[in-house]
N, C-alpha and C positions, 0 to 999 in steps of 0.2 A: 109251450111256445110254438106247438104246429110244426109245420116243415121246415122252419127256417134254420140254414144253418149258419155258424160264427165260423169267420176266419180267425184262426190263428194267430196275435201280436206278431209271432215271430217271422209264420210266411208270409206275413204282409211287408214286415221290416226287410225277409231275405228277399221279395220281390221286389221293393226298393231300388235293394242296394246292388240288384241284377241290372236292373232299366239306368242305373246311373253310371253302370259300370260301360253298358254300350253306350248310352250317352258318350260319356269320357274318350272311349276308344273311338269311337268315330270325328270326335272334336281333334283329338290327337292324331290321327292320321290325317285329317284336312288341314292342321295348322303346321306338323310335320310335313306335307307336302306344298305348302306355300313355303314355308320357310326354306324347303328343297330350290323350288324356283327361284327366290332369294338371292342365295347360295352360289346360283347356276350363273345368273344373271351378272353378278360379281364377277364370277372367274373369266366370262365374256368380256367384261371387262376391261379386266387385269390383260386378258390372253391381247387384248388391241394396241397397250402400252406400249412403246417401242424404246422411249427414252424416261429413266428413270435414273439421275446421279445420284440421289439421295438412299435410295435402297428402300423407297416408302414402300411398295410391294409386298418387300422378301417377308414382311407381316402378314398377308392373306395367303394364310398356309392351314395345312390341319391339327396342326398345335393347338389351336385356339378356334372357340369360338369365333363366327364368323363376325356376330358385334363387337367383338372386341378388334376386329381388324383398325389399322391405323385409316380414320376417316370415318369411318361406318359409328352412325347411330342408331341402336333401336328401340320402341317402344317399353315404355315400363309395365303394361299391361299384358305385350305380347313379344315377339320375337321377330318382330319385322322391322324393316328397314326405313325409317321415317327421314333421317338425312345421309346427305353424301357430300362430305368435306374435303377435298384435297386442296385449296388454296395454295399458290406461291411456293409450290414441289418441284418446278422446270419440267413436268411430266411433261411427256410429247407421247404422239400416236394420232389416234383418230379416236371418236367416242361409238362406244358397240351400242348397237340398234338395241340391245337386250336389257340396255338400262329401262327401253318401256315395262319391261316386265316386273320392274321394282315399286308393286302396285298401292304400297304404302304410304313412297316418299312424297316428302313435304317438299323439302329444300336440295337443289341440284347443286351443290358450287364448286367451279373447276378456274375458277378469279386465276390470273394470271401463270398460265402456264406454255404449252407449248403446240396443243391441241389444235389440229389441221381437219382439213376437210369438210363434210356439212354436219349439219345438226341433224342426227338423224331422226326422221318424224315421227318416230315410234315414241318418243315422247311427249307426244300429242295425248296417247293413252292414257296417262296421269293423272289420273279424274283429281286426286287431291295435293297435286304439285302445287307450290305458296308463289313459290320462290326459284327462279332459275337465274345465277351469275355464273356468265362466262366471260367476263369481261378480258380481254389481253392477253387472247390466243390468238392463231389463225386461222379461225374459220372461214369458209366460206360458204357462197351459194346463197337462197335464197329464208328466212328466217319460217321454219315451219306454219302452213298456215292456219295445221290441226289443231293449233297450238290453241286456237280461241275455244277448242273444246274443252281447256281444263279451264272449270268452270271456278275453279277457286286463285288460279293465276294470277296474282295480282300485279306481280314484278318480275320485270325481265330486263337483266342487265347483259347488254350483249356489245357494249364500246370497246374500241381497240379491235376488231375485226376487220375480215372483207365480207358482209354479207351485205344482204338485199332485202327490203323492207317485203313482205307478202302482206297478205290478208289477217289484218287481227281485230279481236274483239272482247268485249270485257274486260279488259285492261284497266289499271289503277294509277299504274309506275310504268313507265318504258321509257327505258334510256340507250340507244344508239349511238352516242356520238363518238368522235374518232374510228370510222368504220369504212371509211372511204366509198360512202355510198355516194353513189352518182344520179346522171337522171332528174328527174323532177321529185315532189316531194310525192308519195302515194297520196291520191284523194282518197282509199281505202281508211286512212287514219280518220275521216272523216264519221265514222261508224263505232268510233272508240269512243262514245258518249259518255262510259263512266269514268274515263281518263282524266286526273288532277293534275301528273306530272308529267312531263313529255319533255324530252331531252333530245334535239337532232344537231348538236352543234359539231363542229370540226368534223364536215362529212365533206361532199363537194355537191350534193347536191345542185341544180340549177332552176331556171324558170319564174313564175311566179308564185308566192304561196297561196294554195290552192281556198278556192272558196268553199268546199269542202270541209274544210276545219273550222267555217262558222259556228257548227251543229257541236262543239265542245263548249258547251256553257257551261261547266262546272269545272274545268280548268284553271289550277290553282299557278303552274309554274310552266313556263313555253318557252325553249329555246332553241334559236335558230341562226345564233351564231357563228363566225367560220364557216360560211356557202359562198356558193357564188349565185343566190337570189339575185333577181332584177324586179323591177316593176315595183309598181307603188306600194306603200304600208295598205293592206285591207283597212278598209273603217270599220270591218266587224269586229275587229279588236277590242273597239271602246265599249265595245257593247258586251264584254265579258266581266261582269259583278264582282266573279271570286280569283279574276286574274291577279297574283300579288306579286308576280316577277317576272317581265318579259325581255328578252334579250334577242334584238335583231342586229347585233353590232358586225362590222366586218363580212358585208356584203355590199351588192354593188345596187340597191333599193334607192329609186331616184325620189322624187313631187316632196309634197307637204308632209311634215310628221303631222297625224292626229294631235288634238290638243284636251279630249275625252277621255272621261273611264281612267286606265293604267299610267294612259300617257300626259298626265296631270302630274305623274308622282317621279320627279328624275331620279330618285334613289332605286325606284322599283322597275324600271324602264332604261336599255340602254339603247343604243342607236347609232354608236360611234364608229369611227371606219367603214362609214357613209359616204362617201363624197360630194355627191349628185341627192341629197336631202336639204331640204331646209324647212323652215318655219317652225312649229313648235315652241314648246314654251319656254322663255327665256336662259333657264339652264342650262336645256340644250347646244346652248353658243354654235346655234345654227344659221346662215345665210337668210334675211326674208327672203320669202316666196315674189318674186313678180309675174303681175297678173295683167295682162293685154287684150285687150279686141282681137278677134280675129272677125272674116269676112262674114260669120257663119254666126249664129246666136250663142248669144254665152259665150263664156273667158274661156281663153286659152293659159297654160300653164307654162313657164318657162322661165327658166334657171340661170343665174347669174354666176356659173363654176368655170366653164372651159374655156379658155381665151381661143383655143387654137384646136382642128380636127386633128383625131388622131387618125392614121395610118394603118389599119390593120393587117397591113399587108409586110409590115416591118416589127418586130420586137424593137428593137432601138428606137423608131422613132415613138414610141410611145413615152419616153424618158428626155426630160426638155436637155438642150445641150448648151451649156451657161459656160463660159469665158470664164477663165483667170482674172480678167479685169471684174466682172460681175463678182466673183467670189470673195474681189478686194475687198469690192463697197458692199457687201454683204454682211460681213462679219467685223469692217470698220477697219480693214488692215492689219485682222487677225488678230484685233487685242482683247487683252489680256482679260478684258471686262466682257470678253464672250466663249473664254475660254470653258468648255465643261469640264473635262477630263485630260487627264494624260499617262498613259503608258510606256511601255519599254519601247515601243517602234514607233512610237507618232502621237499626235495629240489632238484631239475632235474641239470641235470651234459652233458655236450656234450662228447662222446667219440669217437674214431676212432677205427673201425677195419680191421681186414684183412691189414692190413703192410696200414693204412690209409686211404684202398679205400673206406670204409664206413661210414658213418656218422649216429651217433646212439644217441636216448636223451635217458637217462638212471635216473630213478626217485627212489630217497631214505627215505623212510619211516622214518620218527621220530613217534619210537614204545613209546618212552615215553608219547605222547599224544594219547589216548585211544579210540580216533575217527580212528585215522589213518588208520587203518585195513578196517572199517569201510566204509570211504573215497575211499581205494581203489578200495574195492568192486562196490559200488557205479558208479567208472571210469569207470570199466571194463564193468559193466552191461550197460551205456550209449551207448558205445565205439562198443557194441555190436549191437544195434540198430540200430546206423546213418550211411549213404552215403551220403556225400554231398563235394564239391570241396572244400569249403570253412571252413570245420571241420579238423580240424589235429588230423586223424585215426591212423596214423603211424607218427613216427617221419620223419622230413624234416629236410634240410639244412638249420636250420634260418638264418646263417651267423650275429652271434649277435653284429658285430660292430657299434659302433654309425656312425650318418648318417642321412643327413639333406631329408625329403621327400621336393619332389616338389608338388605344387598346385595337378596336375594332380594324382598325386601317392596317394595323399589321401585321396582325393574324389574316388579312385577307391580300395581305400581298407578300406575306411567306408561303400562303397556298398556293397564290401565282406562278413563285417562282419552282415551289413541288412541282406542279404540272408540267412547266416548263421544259424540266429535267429530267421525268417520266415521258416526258414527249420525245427528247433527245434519246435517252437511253432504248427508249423499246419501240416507239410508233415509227419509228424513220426506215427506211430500208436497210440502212445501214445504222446500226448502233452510236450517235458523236457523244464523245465526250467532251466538255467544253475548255476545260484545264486552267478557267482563271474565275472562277466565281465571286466577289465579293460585293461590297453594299455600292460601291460607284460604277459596278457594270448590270445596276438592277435600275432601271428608268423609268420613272412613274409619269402616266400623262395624266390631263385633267381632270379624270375621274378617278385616279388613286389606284386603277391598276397596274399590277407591276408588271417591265418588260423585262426577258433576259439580254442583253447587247452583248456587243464584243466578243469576233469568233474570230479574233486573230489566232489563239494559241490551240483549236480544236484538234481533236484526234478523230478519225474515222476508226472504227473496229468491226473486222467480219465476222459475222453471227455467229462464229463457232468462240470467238474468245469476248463475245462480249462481257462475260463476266472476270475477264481478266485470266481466264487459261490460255495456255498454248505458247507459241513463239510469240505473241506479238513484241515488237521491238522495243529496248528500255527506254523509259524515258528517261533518260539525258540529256540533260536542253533542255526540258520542260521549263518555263520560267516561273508562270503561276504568281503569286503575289504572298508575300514570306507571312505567314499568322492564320496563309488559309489553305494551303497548299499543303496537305498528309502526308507526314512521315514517312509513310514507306516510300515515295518518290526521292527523296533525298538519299534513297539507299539503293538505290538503281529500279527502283519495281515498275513495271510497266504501264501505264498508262490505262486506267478501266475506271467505270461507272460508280466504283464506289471511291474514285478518288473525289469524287463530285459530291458524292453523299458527304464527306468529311467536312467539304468546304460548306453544304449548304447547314450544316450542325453549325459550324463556328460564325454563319452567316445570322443564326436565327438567334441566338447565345449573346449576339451583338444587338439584335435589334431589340429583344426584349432585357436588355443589363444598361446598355447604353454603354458599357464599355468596349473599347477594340481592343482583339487579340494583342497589337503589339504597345499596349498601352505600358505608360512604365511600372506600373503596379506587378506587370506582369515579368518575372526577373527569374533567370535562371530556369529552375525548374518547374517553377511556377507558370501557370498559364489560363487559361478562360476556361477552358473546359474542366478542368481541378476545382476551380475557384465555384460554378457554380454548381459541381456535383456535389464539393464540402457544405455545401447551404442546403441545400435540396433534403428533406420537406422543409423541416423547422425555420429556417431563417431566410426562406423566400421572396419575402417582403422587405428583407435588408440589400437585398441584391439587386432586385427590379430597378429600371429606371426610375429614377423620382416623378419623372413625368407621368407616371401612368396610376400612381397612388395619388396624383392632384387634381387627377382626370374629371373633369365634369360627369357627373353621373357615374363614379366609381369613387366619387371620396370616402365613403363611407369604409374606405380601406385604411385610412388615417389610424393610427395607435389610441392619440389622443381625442379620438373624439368618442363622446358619448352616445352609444349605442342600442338602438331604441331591436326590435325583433327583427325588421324588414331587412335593417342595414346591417344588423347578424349576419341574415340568409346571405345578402349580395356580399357582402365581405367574403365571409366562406367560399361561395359559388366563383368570383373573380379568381381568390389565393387559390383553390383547386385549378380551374383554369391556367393561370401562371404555372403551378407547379409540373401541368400536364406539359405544357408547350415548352419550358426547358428542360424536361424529362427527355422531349423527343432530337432538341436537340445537345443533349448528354449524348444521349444512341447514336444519336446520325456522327459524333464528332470522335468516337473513341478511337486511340491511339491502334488499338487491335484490329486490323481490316475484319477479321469474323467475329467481334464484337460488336459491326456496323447495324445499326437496323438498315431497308432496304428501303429507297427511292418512296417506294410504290405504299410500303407501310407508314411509310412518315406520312406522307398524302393522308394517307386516309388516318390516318393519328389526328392531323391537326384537321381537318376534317370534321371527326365527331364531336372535337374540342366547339369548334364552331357552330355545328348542329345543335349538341348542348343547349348553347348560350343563346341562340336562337330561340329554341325551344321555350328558353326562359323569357323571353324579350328583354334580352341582356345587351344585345348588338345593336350599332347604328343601322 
């Protein structure tokens, strides 16, 4: 065989299993020392925490693994950090710049807690961040603008803040609203080309909307609700293909609605709490447009709204000032046939002015009960704080004839009233509580959305007892209305947030049963929230309203009807649905105050209930 020599089976095998051994060792020391950084990065963290009443924490300790810490997930292939959970912990501090260095993570969420300061940009580094919710902290400052370097960033939930739009891009998802941004809108959003959803509503925004945001033609959802916009509706609107829901309602946007594209479809398109809008199409129940010569070529525009200049130089006179004899002939001498409501200190009346163009709720003090004065101060002083879509600021068009809701209608006007109450409790400077929730002080206008009224009985709380710790004072007095008003109040307990939560359970228990709390079914120790926890799953469908098993495009919920495969599915899919949505309000209604679910999670409960059914094309 010549010179050649053979290697050995064995020193081939031992030099192998040499080169796999440094292989190994060197893998383990680089993923040992990522995982050190990790590690480090956490305790950074932790060490920024300031406020923690739960004790979430006292688990990032050397006991344990650090994936096993409470929140922290890590890879199943490696030992890094891919999410970071703390949701709805009341944590407070500031967030450590060191979180850039968690070079794995997908998902950032710090969802409603207590978190102050800026976002720090070292989280721009996150080449593979999905997902950033910080929704219903306090941050502030301006929203990182490194941020369009994480190239996989699809969503970014930053509502309930104080920051400031920067420079973004690549975008999918972005939702700001409730963040009291101000200013005009950034033309920079105009560069978000792969953006579908864009969310800017309940900010204060001002200006015109920019033309700028032409260049989003693949924009699926745009809202721009709750600003104080001026100037006309852009016509580049109609020119959006895949726009399926636009909301410019509750801005001060004057001229013609579009009658093009989105704005053909009134279900998909809002535009109300407009004042200075008209034309559009008929749904709308807008003003025509008049159209005039001027000196000059081509029509001039001009609007048949304002009888009278306002005064900018006066608040008051911006509010018209109507005579006792006006309010006689208004409301017909306060009868009975315009009465809407009536409570413990007075009673609201509908009236018509101006030869019937205006619709006006006009509220009468019963001086003989010696809160009333009291009370109304109270309104005014709430009335004066709140912005929110879902609060009745001003009087609306309730249109108070009876009137059967659909499934759809009230699942989206129990959301209403969620937000509402998440508005009150956490968006306000001051935490209110409203202390008389039920279905006659929920006012729907012509489009079916719901409003919360009547802040006679409100409580203010300072951010140290919003959740009902501390001295705040008993409520004693409290009057509330007897079927909605939680137990612990009748035992002196003090007035807090989850007394609201109770009332909006036994609110929603009503809307989807058809029955009231103080119905007489309901005896002794029997009551609505028992009745429909003993049903809950199996006899569901016994409980419901009748109305919503007869429902157009949900009969297929009938016992007795014969059942082909589709009307399986939608059966199924609706009784899931029902089951979910008095599941949430069982939670929200338990006798137990820490048995309550919380505001914020019922929201988002009935929420997904609705996304769901959406998803299905289940919903009007």
């Amino acid at each position: 065989m010549g010179n050649y020599k053979f290697i050995s089976p064995l020193f081939f095998f031992s030099y192998l299993c040499m080169h796999a051994f440094v292989l190994y060792s060197c893998l383990s020391l680089a993923l040992a020392r990522s995982n050190g950084t990790d590690k480090l990065a956490l305790l950074e963290f932790k060490a920024r925490i300031t406020t923690d009443p739960f004790g979430v924490m006292s688990s990032w300790n050397e006991t344990i693994h650090f994936c096993q810490w409470h929140g922290v997930t890590c890879g199943h292939g490696h030992e890094r950090i891919t999410m970071l959970t703390l949701r709805s912990l009341k944590l407070g501090g500031s967030i450590s710049p060191h979180v850039g260095n968690l070079s794995f993570l997908r998902e950032f969420n710090l969802l409603n807690n207590s978190f102050s300061q800026e976002i720090p940009p070292e989280i721009g580094r996150l080449r593979r961040l999905q997902v950033l919710a910080l929704q219903n902290n306090s941050l502030s400052g301006e929203i990182p603008a490194n941020l369009s370097g994480c190239s996989e960033l699809n969503y970014i939930y930053v509502s309930g803040n104080l920051l400031e739009v920067g420079q973004l891009i690549n975008l999918e998802h972005f939702e700001v609203s409730r963040n009291l941004l101000s200013r005009e809108i950034p033309p920079s959003l105009g560069s978000c080309k792969t953006i579908h959803y864009l969310d800017l509503q309940e900010n204060f925004f001002q200006g015109t909307i920019p033309s700028d945001l032409s260049s989003l033609r693949g924009i699926e959802t745009l809202s721009l609700a709750c600003n104080n916009l001026s100037g006309t509706i852009p016509k580049f609107l109609e020119n959006f293909t895949f726009l399926q829901s636009l909301n410019l309602s509750y801005n001060n946007l004057e001229g013609a609605v579009p009658i093009e594209g989105v704005f053909r479809n009134a279900t998909a398109t809002s535009v109300q709490g407009n004042t200075k809008l008209c034309g559009g199409i008929p749904e709308f129940q807008l003003p025509k447009c008049e159209f005039r010569h001027s000196s000059k070529r081509g029509l001039n525009l001009t609007l048949k709204l304002s009888k009278k200049k306002e005064d900018p130089s006066s608040d008051s006179e911006k509010f018209p000032k109507v005579s006792y004899q006006s309010l006689l002939k208004a409301t017909d001498g306060f009868s009975s046939a315009n009465l809407i409501g009536m409570g413990s200190f007075g009673s609201v009346y509908k009236g018509l002015l101006d030869q019937g163009e205006t619709t006006i709720a006009i509220k009468v003090l019963n001086l003989d009960r010696h809160e009333a004065s009291k009370s109304f101060i109270a309104e005014c002083e709430a009335l004066k704080n709140i912005r929110h879509c879902n609060l009745m600021k001003t009087s609306i068009d309730t249109n108070q004839r009876p009137r059967s809701l659909t499934f759809s209608q009230r699942l989206n006007i129990a959301i209403d009233v969620a937000m509402a109450l998440d508005y009150l409790h956490h968006q306000c400077h001051m935490p209110i509580v409203h202390c008389d929730l039920k279905p006659s002080n929920v006012l729907l206008d012509n489009d079916m959305i719901g409003h919360v009224g009547d802040f006679g009985l409100v409580r203010f709380l300072p951010r140290t007892l919003e959740d009902g710790f501390g001295n705040q004072s008993s409520s004693f007095g409290v009057k509330g209305t007897i079927g909605y008003t939680p137990p612990e109040y009748g035992m002196g307990h003090e007035v807090w947030p989850q007394g609201d939560v109770y009332s909006y359970g036994i609110l929603l228990l009503e809307m989807f049963t058809g029955k009231r709390p103080t119905g007489d079914m309901f005896q002794g120790s029997s009551n609505l929230h028992n009745y429909v926890k003993a049903a809950l799953p199996e006899l569901v469908l016994d409980i419901v309203d009748p109305v919503l098993i007869q429902e157009k495009g949900e009969g297929e919920l009938s016992a007795n009807q014969h059942l082909t495969e589709a009307s399986t599915t939608i059966r199924r899919k609706i009784e899931e649905s029902l089951i979910s949505v008095l599941g949430v309000g069982v939670a929200c209604s338990a006798d137990m105050p820490g048995e309550r679910l919380g505001i914020v999670d019922a929201m988002a409960g009935m929420c997904r209930i609705r996304n769901r059914l959406r998803a299905d094309k289940m919903l009007d």
